[in-house]
C-alpha positions as CSV (number, residue, x, y, z in Angstrom):
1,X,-38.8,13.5,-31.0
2,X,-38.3,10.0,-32.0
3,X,-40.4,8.3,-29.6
4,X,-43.1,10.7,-31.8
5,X,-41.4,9.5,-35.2
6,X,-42.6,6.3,-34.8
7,X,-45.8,6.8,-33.1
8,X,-46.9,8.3,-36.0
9,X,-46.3,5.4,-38.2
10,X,-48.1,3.4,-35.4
11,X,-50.8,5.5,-36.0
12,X,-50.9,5.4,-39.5
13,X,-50.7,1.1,-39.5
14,X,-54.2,1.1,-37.4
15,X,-55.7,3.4,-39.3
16,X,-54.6,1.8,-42.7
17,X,-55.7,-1.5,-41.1
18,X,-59.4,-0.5,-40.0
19,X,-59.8,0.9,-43.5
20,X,-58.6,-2.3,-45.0
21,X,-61.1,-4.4,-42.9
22,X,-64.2,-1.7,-43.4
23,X,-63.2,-2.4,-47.4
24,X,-63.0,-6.0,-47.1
25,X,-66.4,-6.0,-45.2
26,X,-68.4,-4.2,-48.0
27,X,-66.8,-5.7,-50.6
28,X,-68.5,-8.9,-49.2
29,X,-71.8,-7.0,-48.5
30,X,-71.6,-6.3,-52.6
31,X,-70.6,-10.0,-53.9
32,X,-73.3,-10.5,-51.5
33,X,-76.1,-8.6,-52.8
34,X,-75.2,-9.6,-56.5
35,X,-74.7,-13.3,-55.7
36,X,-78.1,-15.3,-56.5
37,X,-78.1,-16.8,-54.0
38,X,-78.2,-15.9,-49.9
39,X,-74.1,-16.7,-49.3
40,X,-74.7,-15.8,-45.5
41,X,-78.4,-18.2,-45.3
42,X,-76.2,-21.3,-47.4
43,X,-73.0,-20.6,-44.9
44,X,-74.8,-20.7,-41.6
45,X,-77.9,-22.4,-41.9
46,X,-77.2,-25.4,-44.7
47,X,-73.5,-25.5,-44.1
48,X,-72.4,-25.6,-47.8
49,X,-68.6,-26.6,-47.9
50,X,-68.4,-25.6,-51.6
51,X,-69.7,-22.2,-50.8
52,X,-67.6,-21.4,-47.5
53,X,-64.2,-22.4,-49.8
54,X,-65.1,-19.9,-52.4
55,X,-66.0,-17.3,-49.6
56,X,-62.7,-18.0,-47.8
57,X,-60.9,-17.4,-51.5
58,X,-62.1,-14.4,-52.0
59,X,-61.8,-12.9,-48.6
60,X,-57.9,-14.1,-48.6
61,X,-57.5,-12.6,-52.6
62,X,-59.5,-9.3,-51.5
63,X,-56.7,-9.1,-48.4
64,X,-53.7,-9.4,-50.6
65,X,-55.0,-6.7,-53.1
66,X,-56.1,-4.3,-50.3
67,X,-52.8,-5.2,-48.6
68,X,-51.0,-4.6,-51.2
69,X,-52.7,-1.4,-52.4
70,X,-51.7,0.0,-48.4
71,X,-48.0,-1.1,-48.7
């Protein structure tokens, strides 16, 4: 019975975290589609510093929120 106890908040950790992630993912597919320009096209192809830094921010201050909003 105990060895169920905790497999259920095993269970519950990896669900929470693949909801997280799947969050995190289309919030970037929105700031995405209302950025003007193309963040992925400027990240990849013309390897803009200034733009990977603000991508990285948000990404990290999305996490703590979503993190947060799970614990």
């Amino acid at each position: 019975m105990n060895e169920l106890f905790h497999m259920k908040y095993i269970v519950a950790s990896i669900l929470y975290s693949f909801i997280g992630v799947a969050i995190l993912v289309i919030s970037f597919w929105i700031i995405e589609k209302i950025s003007p320009e193309n963040l992925w096209k400027e990240l990849v192809q013309n390897k803009n510093t200034a733009i990977a830094i603000v991508a990285a921010a948000f990404m990290i201050s999305i996490a703590i929120i979503i993190a947060s909003a799970i614990h």
